[in-house]
N, C-alpha and C positions, 0 to 999 in steps of 0.2 A: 504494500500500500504506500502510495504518496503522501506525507503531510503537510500540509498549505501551510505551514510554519516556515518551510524552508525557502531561502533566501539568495541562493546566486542562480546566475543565469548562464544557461549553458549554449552556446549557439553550436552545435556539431555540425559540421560538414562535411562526409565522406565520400570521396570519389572512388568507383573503380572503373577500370578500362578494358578487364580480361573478364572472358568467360571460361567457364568448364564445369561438367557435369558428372558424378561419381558415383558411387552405392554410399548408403544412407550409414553414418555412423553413427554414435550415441555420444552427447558435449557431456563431457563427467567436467568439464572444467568449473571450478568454483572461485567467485571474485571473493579477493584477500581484503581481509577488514585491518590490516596491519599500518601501523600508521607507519608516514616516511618519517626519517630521521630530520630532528629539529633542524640544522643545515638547511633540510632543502621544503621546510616552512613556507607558505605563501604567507607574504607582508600583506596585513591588512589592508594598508594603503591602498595597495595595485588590487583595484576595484574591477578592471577589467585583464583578462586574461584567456590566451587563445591557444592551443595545440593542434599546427599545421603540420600534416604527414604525407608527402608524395616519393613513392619510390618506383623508379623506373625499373633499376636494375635488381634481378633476381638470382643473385648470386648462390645459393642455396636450394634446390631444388629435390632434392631427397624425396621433403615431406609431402609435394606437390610434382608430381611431372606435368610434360604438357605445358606446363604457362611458360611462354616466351617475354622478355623484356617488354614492356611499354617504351612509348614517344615521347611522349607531354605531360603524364600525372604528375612531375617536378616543377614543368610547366604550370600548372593547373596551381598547385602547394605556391610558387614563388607570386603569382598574380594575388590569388587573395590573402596571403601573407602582408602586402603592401596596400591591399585595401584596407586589412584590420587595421594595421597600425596606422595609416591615416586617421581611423574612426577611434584613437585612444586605445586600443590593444595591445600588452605587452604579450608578444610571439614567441614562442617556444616551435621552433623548426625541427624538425625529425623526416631526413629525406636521404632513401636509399640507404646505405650498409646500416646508415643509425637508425633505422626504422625497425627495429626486431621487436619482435612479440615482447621483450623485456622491457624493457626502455618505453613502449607505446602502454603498457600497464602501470608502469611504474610512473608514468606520468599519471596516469586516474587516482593514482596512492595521495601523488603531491596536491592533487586537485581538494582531497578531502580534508585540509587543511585552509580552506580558503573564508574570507568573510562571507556570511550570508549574506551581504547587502552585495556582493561582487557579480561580476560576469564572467562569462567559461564561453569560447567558442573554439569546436573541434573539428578539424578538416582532416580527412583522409581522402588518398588518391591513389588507386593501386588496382591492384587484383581481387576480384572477385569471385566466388565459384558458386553452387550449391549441389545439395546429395539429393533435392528435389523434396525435403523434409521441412531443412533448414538452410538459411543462408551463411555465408562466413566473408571476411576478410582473407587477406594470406600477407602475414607480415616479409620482409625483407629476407627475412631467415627461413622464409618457406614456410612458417607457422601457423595456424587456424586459429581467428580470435572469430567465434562467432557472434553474431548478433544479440543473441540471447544472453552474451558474457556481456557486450557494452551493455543491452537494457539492466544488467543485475549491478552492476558497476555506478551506474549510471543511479541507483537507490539510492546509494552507500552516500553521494554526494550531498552537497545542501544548496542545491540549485533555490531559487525564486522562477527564472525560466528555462528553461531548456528546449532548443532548435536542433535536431538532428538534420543534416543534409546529404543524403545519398546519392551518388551520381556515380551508378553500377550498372554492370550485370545483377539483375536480382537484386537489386536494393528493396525494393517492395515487402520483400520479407522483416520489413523493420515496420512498415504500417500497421498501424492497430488492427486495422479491419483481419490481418494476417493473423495476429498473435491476438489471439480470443483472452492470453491472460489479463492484455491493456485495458482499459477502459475508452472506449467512442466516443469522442463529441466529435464527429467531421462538421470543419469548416466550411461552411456556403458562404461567407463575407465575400465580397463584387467591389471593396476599397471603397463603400461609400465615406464620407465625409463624414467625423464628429466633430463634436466640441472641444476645446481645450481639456474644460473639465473632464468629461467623461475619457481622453485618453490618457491622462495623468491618472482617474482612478485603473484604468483599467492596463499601465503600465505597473502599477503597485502592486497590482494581484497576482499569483505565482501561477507557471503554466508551461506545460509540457507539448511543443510541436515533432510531428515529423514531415520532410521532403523530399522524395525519392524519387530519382531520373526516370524510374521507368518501373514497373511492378514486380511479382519476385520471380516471373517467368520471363522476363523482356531481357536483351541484351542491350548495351547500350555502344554509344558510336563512339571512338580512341582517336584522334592525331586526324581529322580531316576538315577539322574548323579553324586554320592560321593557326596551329599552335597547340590548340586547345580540344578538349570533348565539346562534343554536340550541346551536353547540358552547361557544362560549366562556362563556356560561349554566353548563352544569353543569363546563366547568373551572375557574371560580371557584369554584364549591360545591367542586368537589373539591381545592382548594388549601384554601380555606377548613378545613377540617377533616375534610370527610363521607368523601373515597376513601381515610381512615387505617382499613385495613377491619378488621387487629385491634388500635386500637387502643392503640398503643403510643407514642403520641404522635410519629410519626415517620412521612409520607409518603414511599413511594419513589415512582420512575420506574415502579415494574413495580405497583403498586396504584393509581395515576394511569391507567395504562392499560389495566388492566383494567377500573378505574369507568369510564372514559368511553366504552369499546367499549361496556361491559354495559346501562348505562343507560339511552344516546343510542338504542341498538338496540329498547329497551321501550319507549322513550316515543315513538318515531319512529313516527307509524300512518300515516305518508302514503304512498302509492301507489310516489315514487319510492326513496325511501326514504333514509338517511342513514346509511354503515356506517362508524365508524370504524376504521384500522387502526392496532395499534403492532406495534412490530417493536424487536428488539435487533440491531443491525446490525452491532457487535464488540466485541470482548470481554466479562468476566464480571464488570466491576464495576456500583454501583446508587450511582443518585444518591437522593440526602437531602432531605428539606425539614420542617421542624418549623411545625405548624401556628399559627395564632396565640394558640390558647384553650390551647397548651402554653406558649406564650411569655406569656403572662399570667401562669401560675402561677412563670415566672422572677423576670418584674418585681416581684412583689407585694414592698413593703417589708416587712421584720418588724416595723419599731416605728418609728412615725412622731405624732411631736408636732404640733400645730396650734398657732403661734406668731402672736395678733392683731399686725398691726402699727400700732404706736402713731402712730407720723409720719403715717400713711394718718388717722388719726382728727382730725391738722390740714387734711386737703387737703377742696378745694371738693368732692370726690363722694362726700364719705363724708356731707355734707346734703345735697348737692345743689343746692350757690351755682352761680349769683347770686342762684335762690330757693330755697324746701325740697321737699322733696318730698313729695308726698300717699301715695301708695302706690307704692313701686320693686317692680317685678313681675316682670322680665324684664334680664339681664343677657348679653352678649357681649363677647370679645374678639377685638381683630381681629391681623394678622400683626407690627402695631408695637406691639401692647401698648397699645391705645387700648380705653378701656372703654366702651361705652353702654349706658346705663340708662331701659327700658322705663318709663315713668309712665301707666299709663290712665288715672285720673283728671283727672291735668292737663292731658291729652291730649300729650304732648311724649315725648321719645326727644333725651336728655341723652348729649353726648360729651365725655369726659374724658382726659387723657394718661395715661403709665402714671403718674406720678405724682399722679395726682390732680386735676390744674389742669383746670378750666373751658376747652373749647373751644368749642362750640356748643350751640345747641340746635335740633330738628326739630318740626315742627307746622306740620298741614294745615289751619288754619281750624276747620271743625265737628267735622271729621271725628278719628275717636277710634281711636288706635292699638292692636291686640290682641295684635299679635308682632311679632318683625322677624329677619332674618336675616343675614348678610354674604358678597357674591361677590367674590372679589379683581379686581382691574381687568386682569388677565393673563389671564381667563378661565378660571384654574383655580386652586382654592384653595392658597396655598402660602405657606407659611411666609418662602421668601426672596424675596417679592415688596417690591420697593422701593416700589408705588405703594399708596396707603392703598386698604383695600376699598373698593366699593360698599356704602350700608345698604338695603336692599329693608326697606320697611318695610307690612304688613298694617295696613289700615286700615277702619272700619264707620261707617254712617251710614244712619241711619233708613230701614234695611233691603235697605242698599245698601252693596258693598265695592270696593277697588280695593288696588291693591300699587303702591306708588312708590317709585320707586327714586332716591339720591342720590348722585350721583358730585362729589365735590370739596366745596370749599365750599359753594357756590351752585348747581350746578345741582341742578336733579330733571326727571323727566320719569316718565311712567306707563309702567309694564308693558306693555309694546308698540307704545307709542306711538299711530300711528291706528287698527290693531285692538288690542282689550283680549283680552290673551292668554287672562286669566284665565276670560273664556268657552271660549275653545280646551281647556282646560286640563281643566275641567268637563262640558264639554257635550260629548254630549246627556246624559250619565249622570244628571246629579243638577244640582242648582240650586247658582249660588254663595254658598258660607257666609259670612250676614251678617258671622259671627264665627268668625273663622279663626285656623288658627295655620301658621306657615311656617319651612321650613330648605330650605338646599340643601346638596346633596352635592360629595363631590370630583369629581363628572363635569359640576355644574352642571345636574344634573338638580333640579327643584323638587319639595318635596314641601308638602301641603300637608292639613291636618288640621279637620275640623268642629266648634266644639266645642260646637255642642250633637248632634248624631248620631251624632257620632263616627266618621263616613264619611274615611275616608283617600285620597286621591290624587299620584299621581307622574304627572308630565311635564316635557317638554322645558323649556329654558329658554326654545323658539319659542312654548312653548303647547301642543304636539303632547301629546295623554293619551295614555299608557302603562297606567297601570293605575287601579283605583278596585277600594277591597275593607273589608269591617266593617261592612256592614249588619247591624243588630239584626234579629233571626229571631222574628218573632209566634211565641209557643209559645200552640196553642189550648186546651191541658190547664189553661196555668197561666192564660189570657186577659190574658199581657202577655207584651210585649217584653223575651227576658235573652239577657244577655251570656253568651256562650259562648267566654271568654274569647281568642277571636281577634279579637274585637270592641273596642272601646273603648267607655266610659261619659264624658263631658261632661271629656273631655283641656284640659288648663294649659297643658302644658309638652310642647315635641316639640325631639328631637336625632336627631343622623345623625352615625354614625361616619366614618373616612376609606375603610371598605371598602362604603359607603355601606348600613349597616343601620340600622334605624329606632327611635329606642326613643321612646314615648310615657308620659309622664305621665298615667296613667288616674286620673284626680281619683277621680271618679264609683264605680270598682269597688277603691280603693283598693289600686294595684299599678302596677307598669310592664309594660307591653307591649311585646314586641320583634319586629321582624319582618327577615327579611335584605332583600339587595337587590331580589331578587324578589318580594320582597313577601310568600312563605311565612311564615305562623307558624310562631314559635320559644318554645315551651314551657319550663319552667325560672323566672320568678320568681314569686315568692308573691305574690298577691292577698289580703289577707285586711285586714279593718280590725282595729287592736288597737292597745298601743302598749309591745307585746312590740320587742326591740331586731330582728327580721325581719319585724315588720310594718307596716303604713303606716294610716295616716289623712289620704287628702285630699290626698296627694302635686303640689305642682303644679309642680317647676322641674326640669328633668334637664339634664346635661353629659356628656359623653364628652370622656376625656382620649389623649395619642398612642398610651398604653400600653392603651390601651380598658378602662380604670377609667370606673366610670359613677359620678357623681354627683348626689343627688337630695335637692330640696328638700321632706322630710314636712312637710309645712305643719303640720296641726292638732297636728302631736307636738313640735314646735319643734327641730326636730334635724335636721341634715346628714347623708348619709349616706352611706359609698362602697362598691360592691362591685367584684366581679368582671363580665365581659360576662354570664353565664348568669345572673347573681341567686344563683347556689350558694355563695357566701364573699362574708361579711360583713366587709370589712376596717377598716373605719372609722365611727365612731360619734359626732356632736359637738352638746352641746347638752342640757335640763334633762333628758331622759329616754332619756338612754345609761345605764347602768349597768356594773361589772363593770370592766374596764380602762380603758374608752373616756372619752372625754373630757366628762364632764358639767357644767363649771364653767362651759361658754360657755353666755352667754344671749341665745337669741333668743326673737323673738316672730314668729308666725307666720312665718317664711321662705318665700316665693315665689320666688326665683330663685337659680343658682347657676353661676359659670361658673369653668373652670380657665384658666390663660396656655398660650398656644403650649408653653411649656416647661416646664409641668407644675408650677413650683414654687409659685407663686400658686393661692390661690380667692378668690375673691369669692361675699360671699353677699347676697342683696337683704335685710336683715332688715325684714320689708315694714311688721309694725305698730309697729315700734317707728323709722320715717321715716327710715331709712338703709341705708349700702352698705358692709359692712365687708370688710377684707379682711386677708387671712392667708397667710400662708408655710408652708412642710410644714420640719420641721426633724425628723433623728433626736435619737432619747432618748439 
């Protein structure tokens, strides 16, 4: 039995991506009521708390034959890993070898330590099977946690709510309607609209969901959505923003599972089909989650000063000692505050501390650099990585390209070493771009931009293509090629947020282009050349900061500029053609690049024609 005494909230999210079918065995497994050792305590404080599990590889196979690796469930674990902790979740990661049946228990151990006023959400991504009785998991080590162990696990705890998310083979075997031991209340809610009041009562009241990709008979779709499963495709979108259905800046449990039943149902034309089910399994309370284009409009500062820093105008990278720079085009920083500064002309790719001082320099011989990006040496981009990034650096030559990557001092080696990924990457869609431009994302997917067709492409960090989209559309009325603004015109400058969305520097049609992970256009900024304080001329440097402030360098307008993600709120303005509040005493000359620090408080801007790299502090008025 449940008691509506209890007090955290558990949001579970399980993915699996494998099927397999066996003879029925008997779960003798018992969940341990043993507490963890004081050490590894949950701090009252951390109110909220998450355990994301994606493992690809199945090193271990003994206890399971049959299951071959997965593609993306690491994929799937690193995506909403960055959503939680956008929404205030401190993440606990458990992906691949650390994913064993010990370690994924012994986290439920630590859980039952936690406050009851706290939250819990649990994501798994993996493998799933059933004996046609019952459904299971299969840990890293080849192990069976079945479902019946998480619901008995899952007592022990002192949730307020609890969200289970299945995204399986056979996930269904987790809905009450399955397990006659649960208790039924299913959800018909349609996201109508209440009152303040009543969703604050009925956030206080304790309540147990499930939501499952598909039933305990369905198999579910692995690696054929850019990256992702079928399901966990649109429940990003619908964390994202899209299943907030009136509107009110505030996802619940119960509009989360309506988008995902309604959608996955429409868009599924395949034969077997893929039916998701949710279910409220007890009581009458609704879990919360505030999307991030809400939480944008929290962050935004009211009044924030752009303060040059003088000390930075003695250091080597504000010329660019030991020699100068011909044109700084392209600026990055990495997780210790190291800057590098893109120079095509010179052909070189300048590294600097955060203070300024001259560390290195990069250069390939003939060969003439166009972009560059950085992967952390952890394999996933992160802030508290002790080891310097990788620079993957884009490079052209007389009609020929390659991407080299640098790790350490001295070494480099090519993008794939003995096969060139970057054919993988390309082919067969389109040919490789003599002159390209390159970022990657927080899942270490590549993305990679044409700039003269302005043809887009995502893939793997193996090479594997994911996607390619933006061909320019012959219109034979007008007997030329236009932009239809999902397209790009002769793109600068390319960025990728942490929820990995795209925004391009459209030089050529004089705007930014955005597109999410999947690669859909996203409508909302202005396109227009002018050198109105909302319009652009010739834009060629973009950033994206934690708080997903985007900032862009209008080149031909000489001004800096920062909005919001949509392009709908113009919050910042720096340079000869701001007017009105904003800051027009800084003078640049053509600006081409622009990047912010880890921590938001730093910009750097390439100020291209006037041969330097300034850089500036945000300070309130």
């Amino acid at each position: 039995m449940r008691y509506s005494s209890l007090a955290v909230y558990i949001f579970g999210i399980i993915i699996f991506s494998g099927c397999h079918y066996e003879h029925p065995v008997i779960d003798t497994s018992v969940p341990s009521t043993a507490s963890s050792p004081p050490e590894n305590s949950m701090k009252k404080r951390e109110l909220k708390q998450a355990l994301v599990i994606g493992i690809n590889n199945y090193s271990d196979q003994k206890k399971e034959s049959g299951l071959g690796n997965l593609w993306y469930a690491v994929n799937d674990s690193l995506a909403i890993k960055t959503r939680l902790e956008s929404m205030g979740f401190k993440v606990s990661l458990l992906r691949n070898e650390d994913a064993t049946k010990k370690n994924i228990l012994k986290q439920f151990k630590k859980y039952k330590q936690m406050d009851r006023n706290s939250q819990l959400i649990i994501f798994y991504s993996g493998h799933g099977i059933t004996d046609e009785q019952e459904g299971y998991i299969i840990s890293a080590d080849g192990e069976r946690i079945s479902f019946k162990e998480l619901r008995n696990n899952t007592f022990f705890l002192p949730p307020k709510h609890i969200l289970y998310i299945l995204d399986s083979c056979h996930s269904g075997f987790l809905d009450p309607a399955v397990q006659t031991k649960w208790p039924v209340s299913r959800n018909r809610g349609r996201g109508k609209r209440i009152v303040p009041q009543q969703q604050q009562e009925r956030e206080s009241k304790p309540a147990v969901y499930t939501l499952t990709a598909g039933s305990s008979k369905e198999k579910t779709k692995e690696g054929i959505w850019l990256g992702h499963s079928y399901f966990t495709r649109y429940l990003l979108k619908g964390l994202d923003g899209v299943a907030d259905i009136d509107n009110d800046c505030k996802i619940t449990a119960s509009e989360l599972g309506v988008y995902l039943t309604q959608v996955i149902r429409l868009q599924d034309k395949t034969p077997q089909g893929q039916h998701p089910l949710f279910n409220r399994v007890f009581g009458e309370g609704e879990i919360t989650f505030i999307p991030p284009r809400c939480q944008n409009d929290l962050r935004i500062p009211r009044q924030q000063q752009l303060v040059s820093d003088k000390k930075w105008e003695t250091s080597d990278a504000y010329k660019g000692l030991p020699s100068t720079y011909d044109q700084p085009t392209q600026l990055l920083v990495d997780s210790q505050n190291n800057l590098y500064v893109l120079d095509t002309p010179a052909r070189k790719v300048y590294k600097f501390d955060a203070e300024g001082k001259y560390i290195r320099s990069y250069d390939n011989k003939n060969w003439v650099p166009t972009s560059m990006a950085l992967l952390d040496n952890g394999g996933v981009n992160s802030s508290t990585s002790s080891e310097a990034s990788s620079l993957w650096v884009y490079y052209s030559s007389g009609g020929q390209s390659k991407v080299v990557i640098y790790e350490g001092e001295k070494e480099q080696r090519r993008w794939g070493r003995e096969k060139d990924f970057l054919d993988g990457c390309v082919w067969p869609q389109n040919a490789i771009p003599e002159k390209g431009l390159i970022a990657i994302d927080a899942e270490n997917n590549i993305i990679l931009a044409d700039q003269e067709t302005g043809i887009l492409t995502k893939c793997t960090i193996k090479g594997k293509n994911l996607a390619d989209w933006g061909e320019h559309k012959y219109d034979e009325k007008m007997g030329e090629e236009n932009n239809y603004f999902q397209t790009v015109t002769q793109p600068k400058g390319l960025a990728v947020d942490k929820f990995g969305y795209i925004y391009v520097a459209d030089t050529g049609g004089h705007g930014i282009q955005r597109y999410s992970f999947d690669t859909t256009w996203i409508p909302g900024w202005i396109n227009a050349k002018g050198d109105s304080p909302y319009f652009f001329n010739s834009p060629h440097g973009v950033a994206v900061d934690a708080n997903f402030h985007v900032y862009i360098a209008d080149t031909n307008n000489d001004r800096i500029k920062k909005y919001t993600s949509d392009g709908k709120k113009l919050l910042a303005c720096w340079g000869k053609q701001c007017w009105g509040n904003q800051d027009y005493h800084i003078d640049f000359n053509r600006p081409q690049g622009v990047a912010v620090s880890l921590g938001g408080r730093f910009m750097y801007v390439a100020d291209t024609d006037n041969k330097r790299v300034r850089k500036f502090f945000f300070s309130k008025k």
